[in-house]
N, CA, C and O atoms as a GROMACS GRO file, in nm:
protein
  348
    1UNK      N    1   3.799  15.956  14.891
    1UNK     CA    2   3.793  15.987  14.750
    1UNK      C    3   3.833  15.862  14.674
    1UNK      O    4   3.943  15.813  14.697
    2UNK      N    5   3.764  15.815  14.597
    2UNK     CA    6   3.804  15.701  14.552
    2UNK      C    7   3.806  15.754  14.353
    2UNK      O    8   3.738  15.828  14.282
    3UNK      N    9   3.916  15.671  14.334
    3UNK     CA   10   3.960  15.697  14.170
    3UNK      C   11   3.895  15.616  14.079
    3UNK      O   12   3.894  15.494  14.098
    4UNK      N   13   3.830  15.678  13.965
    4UNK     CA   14   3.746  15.548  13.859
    4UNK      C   15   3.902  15.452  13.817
    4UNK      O   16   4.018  15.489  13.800
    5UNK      N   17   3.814  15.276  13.809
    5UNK     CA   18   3.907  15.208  13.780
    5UNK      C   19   3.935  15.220  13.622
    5UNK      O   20   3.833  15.234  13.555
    6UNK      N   21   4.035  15.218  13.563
    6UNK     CA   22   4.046  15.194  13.452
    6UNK      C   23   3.996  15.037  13.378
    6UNK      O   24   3.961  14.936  13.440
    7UNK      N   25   4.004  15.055  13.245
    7UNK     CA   26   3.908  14.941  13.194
    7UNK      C   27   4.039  14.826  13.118
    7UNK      O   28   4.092  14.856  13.011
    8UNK      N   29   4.068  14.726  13.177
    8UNK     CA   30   4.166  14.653  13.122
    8UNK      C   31   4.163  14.616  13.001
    8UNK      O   32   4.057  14.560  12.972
    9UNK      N   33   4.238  14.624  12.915
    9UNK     CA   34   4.236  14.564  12.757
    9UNK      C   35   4.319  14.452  12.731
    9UNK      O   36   4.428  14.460  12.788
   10UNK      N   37   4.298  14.326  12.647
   10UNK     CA   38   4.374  14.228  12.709
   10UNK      C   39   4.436  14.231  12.538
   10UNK      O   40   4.385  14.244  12.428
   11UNK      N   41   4.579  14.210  12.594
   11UNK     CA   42   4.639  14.181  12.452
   11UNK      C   43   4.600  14.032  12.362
   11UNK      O   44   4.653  13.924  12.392
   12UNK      N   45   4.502  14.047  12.251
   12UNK     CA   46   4.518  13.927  12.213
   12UNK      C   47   4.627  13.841  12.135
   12UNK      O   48   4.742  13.884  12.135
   13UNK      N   49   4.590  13.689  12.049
   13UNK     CA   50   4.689  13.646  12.058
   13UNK      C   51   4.733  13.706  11.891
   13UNK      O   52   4.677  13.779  11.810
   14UNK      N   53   4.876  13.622  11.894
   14UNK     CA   54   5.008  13.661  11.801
   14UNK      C   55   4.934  13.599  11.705
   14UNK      O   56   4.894  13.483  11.700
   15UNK      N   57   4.918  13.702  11.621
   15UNK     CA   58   4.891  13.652  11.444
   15UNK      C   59   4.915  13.520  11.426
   15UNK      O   60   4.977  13.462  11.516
   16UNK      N   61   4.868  13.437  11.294
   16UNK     CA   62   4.930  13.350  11.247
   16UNK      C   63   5.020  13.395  11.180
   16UNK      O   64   5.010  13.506  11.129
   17UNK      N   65   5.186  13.278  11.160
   17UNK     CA   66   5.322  13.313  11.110
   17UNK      C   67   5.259  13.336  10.938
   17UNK      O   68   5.146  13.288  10.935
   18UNK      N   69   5.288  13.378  10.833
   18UNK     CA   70   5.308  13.349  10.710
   18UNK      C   71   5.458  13.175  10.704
   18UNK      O   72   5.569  13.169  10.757
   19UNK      N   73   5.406  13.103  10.644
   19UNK     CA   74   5.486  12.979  10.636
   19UNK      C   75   5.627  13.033  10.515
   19UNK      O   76   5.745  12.996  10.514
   20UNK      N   77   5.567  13.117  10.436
   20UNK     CA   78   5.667  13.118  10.344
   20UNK      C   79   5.762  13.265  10.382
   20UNK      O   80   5.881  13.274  10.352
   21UNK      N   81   5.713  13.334  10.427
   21UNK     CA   82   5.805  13.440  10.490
   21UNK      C   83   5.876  13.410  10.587
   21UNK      O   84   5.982  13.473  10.589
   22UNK      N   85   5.857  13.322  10.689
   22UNK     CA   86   5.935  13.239  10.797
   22UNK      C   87   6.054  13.168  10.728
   22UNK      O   88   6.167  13.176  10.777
   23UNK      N   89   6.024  13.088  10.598
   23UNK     CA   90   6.117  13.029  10.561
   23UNK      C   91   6.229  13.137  10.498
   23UNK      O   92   6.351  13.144  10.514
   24UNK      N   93   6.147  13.204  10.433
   24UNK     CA   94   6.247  13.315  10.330
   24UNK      C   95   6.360  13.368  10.478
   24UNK      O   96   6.483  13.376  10.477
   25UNK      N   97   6.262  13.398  10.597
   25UNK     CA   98   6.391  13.467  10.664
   25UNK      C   99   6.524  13.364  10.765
   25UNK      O  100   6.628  13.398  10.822
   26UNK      N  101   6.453  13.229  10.749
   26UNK     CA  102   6.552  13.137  10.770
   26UNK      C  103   6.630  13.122  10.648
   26UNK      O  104   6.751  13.142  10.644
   27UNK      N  105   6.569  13.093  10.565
   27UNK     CA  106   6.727  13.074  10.453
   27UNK      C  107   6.835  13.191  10.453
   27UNK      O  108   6.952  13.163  10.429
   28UNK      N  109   6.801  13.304  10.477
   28UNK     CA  110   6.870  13.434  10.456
   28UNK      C  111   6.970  13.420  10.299
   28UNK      O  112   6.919  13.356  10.208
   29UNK      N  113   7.092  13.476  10.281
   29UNK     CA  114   7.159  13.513  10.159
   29UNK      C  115   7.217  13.410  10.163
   29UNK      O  116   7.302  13.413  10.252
   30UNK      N  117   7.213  13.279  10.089
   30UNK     CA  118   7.275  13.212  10.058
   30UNK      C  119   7.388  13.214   9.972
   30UNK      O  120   7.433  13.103   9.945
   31UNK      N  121   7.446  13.311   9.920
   31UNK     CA  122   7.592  13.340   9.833
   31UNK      C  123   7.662  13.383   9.964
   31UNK      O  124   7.783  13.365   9.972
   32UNK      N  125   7.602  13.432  10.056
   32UNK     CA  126   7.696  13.525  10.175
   32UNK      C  127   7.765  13.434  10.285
   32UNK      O  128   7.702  13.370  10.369
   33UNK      N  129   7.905  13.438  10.273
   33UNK     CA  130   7.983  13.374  10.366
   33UNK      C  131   7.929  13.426  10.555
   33UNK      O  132   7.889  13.527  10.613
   34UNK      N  133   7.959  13.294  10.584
   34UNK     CA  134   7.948  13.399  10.748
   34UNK      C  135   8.052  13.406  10.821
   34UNK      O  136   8.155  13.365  10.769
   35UNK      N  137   8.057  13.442  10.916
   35UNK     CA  138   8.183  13.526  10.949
   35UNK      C  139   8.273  13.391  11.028
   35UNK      O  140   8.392  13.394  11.058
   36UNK      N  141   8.211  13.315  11.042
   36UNK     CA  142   8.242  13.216  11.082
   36UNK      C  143   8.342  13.095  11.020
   36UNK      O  144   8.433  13.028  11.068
   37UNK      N  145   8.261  13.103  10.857
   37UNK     CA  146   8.338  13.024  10.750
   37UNK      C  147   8.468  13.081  10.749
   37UNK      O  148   8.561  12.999  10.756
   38UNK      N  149   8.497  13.198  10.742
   38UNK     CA  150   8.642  13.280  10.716
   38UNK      C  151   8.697  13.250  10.854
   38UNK      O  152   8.800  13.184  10.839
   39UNK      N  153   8.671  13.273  10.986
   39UNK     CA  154   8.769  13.263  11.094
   39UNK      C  155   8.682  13.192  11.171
   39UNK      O  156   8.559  13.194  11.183
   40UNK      N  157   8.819  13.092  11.250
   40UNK     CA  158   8.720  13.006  11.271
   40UNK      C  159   8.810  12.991  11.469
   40UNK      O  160   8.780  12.941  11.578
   41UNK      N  161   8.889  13.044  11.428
   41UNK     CA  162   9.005  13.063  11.563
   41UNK      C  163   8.984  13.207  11.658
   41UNK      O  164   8.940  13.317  11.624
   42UNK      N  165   9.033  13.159  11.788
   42UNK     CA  166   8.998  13.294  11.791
   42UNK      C  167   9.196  13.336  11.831
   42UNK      O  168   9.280  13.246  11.820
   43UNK      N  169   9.230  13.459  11.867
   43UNK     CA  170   9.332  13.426  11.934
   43UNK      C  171   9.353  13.538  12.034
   43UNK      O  172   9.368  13.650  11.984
   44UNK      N  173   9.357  13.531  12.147
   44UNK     CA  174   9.365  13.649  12.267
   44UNK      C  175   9.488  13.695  12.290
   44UNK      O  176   9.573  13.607  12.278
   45UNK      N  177   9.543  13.836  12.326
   45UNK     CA  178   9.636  13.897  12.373
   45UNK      C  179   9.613  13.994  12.470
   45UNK      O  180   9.525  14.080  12.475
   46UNK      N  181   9.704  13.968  12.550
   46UNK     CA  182   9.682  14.066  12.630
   46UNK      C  183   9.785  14.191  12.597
   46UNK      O  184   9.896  14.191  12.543
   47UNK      N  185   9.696  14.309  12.657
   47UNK     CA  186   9.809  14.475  12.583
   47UNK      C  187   9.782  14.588  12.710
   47UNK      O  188   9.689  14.589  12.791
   48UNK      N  189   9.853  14.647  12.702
   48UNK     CA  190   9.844  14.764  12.784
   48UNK      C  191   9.758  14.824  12.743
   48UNK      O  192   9.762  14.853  12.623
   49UNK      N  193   9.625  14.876  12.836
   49UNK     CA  194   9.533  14.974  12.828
   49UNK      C  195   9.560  15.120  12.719
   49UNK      O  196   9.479  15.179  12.648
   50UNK      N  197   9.715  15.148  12.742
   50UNK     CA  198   9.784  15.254  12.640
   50UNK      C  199   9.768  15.169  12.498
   50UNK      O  200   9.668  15.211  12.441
   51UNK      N  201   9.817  15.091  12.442
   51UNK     CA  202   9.842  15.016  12.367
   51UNK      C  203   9.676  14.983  12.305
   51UNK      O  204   9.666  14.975  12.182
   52UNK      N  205   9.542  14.964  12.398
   52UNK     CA  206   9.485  14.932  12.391
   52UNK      C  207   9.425  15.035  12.286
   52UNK      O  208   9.389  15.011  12.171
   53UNK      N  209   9.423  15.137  12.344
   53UNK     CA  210   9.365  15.247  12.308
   53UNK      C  211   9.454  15.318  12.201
   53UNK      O  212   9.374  15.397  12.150
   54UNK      N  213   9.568  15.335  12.141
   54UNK     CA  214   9.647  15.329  12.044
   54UNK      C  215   9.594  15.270  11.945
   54UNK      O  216   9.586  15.330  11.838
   55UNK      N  217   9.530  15.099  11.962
   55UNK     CA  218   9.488  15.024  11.836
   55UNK      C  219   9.343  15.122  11.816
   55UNK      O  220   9.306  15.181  11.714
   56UNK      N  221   9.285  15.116  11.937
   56UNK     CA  222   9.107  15.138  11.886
   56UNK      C  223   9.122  15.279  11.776
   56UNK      O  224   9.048  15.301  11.680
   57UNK      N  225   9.240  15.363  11.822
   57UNK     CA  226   9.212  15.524  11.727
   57UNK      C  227   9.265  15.484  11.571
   57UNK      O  228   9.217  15.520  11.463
   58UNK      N  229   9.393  15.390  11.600
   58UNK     CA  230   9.397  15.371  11.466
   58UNK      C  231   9.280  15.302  11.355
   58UNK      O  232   9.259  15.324  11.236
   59UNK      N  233   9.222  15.217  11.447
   59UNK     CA  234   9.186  15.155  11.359
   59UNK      C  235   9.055  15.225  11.316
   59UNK      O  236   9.035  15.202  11.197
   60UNK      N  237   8.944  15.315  11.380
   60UNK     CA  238   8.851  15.446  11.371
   60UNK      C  239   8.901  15.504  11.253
   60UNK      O  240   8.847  15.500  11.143
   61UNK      N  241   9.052  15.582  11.294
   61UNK     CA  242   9.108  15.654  11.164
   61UNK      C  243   9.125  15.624  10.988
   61UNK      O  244   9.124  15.698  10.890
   62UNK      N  245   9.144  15.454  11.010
   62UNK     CA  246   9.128  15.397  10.878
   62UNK      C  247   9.002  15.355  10.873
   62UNK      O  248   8.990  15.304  10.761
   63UNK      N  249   8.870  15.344  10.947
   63UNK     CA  250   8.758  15.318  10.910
   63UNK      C  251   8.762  15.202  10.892
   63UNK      O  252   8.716  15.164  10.784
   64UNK      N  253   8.815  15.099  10.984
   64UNK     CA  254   8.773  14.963  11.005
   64UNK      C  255   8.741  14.904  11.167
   64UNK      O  256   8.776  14.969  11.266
   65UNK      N  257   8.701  14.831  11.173
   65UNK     CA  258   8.674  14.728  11.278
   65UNK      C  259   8.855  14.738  11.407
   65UNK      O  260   8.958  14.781  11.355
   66UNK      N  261   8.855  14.712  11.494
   66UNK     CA  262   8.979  14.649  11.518
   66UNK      C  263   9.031  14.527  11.482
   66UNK      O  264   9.147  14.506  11.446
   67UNK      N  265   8.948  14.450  11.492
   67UNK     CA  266   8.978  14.285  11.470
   67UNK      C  267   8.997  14.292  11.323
   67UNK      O  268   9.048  14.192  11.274
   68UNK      N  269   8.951  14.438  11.199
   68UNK     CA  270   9.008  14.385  11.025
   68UNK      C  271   9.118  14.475  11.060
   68UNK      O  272   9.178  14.508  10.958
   69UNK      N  273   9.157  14.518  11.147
   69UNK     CA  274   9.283  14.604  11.152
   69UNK      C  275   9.359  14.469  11.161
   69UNK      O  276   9.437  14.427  11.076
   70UNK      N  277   9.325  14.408  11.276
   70UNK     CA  278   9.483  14.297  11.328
   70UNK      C  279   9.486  14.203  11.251
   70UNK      O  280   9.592  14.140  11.256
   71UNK      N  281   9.399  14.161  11.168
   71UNK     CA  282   9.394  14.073  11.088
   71UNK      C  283   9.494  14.115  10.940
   71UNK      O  284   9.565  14.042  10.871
   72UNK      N  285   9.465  14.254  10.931
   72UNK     CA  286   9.552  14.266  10.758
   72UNK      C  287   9.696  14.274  10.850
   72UNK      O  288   9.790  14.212  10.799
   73UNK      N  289   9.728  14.360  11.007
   73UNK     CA  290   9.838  14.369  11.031
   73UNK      C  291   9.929  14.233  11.027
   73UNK      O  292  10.049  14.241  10.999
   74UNK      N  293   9.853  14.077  11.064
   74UNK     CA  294   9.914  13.989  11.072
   74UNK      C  295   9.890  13.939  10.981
   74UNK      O  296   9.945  13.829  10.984
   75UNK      N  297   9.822  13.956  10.869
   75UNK     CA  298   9.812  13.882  10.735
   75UNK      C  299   9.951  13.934  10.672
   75UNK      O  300  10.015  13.867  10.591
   76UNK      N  301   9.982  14.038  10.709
   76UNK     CA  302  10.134  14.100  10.644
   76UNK      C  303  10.279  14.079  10.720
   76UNK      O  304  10.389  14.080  10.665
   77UNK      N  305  10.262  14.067  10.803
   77UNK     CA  306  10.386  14.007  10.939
   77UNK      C  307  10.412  13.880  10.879
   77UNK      O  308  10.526  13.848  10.846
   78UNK      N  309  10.282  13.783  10.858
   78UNK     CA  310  10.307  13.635  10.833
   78UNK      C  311  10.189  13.538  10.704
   78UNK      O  312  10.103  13.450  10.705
   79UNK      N  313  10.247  13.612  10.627
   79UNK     CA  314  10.183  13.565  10.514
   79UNK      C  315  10.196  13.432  10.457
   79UNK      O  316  10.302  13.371  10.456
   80UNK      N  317  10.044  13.369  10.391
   80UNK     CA  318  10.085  13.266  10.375
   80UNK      C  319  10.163  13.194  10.271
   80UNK      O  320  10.131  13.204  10.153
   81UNK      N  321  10.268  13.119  10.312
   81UNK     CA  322  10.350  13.101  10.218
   81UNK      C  323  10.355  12.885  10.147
   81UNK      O  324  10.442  12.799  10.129
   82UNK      N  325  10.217  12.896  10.133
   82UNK     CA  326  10.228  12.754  10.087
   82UNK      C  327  10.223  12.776   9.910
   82UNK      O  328  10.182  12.863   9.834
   83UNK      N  329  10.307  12.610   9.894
   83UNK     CA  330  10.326  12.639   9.756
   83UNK      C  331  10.235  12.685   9.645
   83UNK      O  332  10.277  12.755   9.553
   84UNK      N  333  10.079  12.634   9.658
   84UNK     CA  334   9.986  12.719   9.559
   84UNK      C  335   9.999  12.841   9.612
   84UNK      O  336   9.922  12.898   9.535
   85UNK      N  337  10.040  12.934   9.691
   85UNK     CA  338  10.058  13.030   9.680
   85UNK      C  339  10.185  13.126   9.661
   85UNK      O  340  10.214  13.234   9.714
   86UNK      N  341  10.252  13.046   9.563
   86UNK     CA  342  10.408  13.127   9.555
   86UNK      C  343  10.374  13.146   9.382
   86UNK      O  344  10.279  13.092   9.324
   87UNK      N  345  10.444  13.206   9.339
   87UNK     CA  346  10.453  13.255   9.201
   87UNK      C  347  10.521  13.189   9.120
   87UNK      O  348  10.532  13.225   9.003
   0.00000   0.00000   0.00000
């Protein structure tokens, strides 16, 4: 018993780019900081798996990230205290 072959269709090729939509999506938002400009360090700790999991619920519960959790927690532990910034 032999099966009819199917009929191959060949994908042709990739459109030409639009030149000016390529660029628009390389420039992207130029007012918008990247996450990069703001932190530029990284800094690792190690925590107990308990501990671990302690941060992740809190930080769910306030509806942030973990990493904007530890960041306001240590922006407040050790704030910066240079003179343009004293009162």
């Amino acid at each position: 018993m032999s099966s009819p072959r199917s009929k191959r269709v060949g994908i042709g090729a990739r459109p030409p780019a639009n030149p000016h939509a390529e660029a628009w999506i390389r420039q992207g938002d130029a007012d918008a900081l990247n996450k990069g400009d703001l932190y530029t360090a990284r800094l690792t700790l190690d925590v107990t798996p308990a501990l671990r999991a302690r941060i992740k619920i809190g930080a769910f519960g306030q509806g942030v990230t973990v990493a904007e959790l530890l960041r306001g927690l240590l922006e407040r532990e050790f704030p910066d205290k240079r003179p343009e910034n004293l009162p």
